[in-house]
C-alpha positions in Angstrom: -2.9 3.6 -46.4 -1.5 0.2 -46.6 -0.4 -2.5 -43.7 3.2 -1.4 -43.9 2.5 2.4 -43.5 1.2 1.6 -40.0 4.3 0.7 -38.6 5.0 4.4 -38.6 1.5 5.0 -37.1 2.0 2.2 -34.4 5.8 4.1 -33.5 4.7 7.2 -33.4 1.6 6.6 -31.2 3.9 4.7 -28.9 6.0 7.5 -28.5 3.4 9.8 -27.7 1.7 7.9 -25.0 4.9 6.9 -23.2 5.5 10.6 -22.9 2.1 11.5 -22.0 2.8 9.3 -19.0 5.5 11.6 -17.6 2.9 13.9 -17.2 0.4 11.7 -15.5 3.3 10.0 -13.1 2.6 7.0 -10.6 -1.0 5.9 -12.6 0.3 3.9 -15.5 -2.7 4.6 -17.6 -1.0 6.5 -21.0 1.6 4.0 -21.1 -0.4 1.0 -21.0 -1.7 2.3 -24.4 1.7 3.0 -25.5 2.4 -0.6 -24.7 -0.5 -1.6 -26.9 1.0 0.4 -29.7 4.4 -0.9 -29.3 2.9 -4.1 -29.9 1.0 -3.3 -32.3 4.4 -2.4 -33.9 5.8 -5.8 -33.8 2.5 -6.9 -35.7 3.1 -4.4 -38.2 6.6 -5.0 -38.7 6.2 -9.0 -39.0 3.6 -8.0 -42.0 0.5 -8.8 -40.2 -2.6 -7.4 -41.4 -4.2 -3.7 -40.2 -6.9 -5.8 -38.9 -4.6 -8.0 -36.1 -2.7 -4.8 -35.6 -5.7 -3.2 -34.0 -6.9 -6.3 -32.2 -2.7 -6.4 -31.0 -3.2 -2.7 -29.8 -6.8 -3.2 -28.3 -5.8 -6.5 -26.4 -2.6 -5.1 -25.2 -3.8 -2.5 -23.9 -6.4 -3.8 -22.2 -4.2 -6.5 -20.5 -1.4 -3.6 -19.8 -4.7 -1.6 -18.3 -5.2 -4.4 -16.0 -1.7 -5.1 -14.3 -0.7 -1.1 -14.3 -3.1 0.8 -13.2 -3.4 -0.9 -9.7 0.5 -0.9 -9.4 0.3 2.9 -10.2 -2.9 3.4 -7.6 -0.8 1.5 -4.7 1.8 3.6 -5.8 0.3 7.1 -5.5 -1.6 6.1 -2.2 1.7 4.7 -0.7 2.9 7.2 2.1 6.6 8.7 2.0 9.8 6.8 2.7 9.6 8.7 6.3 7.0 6.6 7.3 7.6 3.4 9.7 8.6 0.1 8.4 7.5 -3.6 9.4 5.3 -3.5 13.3 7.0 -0.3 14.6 4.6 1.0 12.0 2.0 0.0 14.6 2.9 2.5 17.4 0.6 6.0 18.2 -2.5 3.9 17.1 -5.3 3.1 18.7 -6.4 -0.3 20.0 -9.4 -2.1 22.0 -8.3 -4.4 25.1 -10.0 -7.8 24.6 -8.8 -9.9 27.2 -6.9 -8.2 30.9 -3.6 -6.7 30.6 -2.2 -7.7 34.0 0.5 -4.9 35.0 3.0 -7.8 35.9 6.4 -7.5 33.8 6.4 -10.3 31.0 2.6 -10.6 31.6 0.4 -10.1 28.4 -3.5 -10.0 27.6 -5.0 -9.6 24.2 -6.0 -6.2 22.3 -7.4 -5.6 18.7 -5.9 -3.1 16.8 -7.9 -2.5 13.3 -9.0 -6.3 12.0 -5.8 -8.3 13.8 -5.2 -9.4 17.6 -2.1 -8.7 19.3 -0.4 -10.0 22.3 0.1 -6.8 24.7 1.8 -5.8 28.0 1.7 -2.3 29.8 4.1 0.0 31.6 1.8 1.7 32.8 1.8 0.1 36.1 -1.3 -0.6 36.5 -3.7 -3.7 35.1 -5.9 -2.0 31.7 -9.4 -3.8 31.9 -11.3 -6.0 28.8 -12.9 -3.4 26.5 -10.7 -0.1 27.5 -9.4 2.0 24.5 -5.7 2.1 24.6 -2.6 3.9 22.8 0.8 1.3 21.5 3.5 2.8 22.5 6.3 0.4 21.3 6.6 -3.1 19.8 8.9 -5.2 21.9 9.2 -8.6 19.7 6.0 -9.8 19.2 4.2 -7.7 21.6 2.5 -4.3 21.4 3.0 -2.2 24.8 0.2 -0.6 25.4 -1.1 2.5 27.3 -4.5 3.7 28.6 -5.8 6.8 26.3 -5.8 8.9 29.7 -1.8 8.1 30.3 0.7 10.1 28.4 3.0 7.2 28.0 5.2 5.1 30.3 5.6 5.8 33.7 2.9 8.4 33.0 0.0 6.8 36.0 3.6 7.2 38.5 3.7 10.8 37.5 0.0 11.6 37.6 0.2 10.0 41.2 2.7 12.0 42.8 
């Protein structure tokens, strides 16, 4: 098989990965081979030698490798388009209070929720103390409103004193 009858190789391999990918959706790994072939395909249709065709292909695909297959990983852990957007994406999880959350309106303290520190206020009516676990329950601005795990929400520690 000569250099030119590869250009029918590299085409048809291309193909053929690209739609092995359709069944393998989201990870990008097929068709970072079938980027390799296509190519390799240029190589082959410029006249270069079988040789640089296969160092096209194995290059190629390694560098498509590298840039799609974490865009297809991100891709296929992603959550659905139901999911919150931007810091309301923040509210029903949990968070530790670091500094006093004074039960003033306006007033804030600090909490940690997962590796970042938050401003946060409560409705709850009542102050929530350093180290107590609590529950956002909005995002006003730049500030989480917070609960207490034991309240249900806001107004909840009016209800539970009636």
């Amino acid at each position: 098989m000569d250099a030119g009858d590869w250009l029918w190789v590299w085409i048809v391999a291309a193909i053929v990965l690209a739609i092995a990918e359709l069944v393998t959706p989201f990870l990008f790994f097929m068709i970072s081979f079938a980027a390799g072939a296509a190519l390799a395909t240029v190589v082959a249709a410029v006249g270069g030698s079988v040789g640089i065709q296969l160092a096209t292909f194995a290059i190629g695909s390694a560098a498509a490798l590298g840039i799609l297959v974490p865009i297809g990983q991100r891709i296929a852990r992603a959550e659905g388009d139901d999911t919150q957007e931007g810091a309301t994406r923040q509210v029903g999880r949990m968070a530790v209070v670091l500094e006093d959350i004074p039960a003033n309106a306006h007033s804030t303290g600090l909490v940690r929720l997962e590796r970042a520190k938050w401003r946060a206020e409560t409705d709850a009516g009542a102050p929530i103390a350093s180290g107590e676990q609590v529950e956002v329950i909005a995002v006003r601005g730049t500030r989480l409103v917070v609960a207490p795990l034991h309240e249900v929400g806001p107004g909840a520690s009016m209800k539970t004193q009636e």
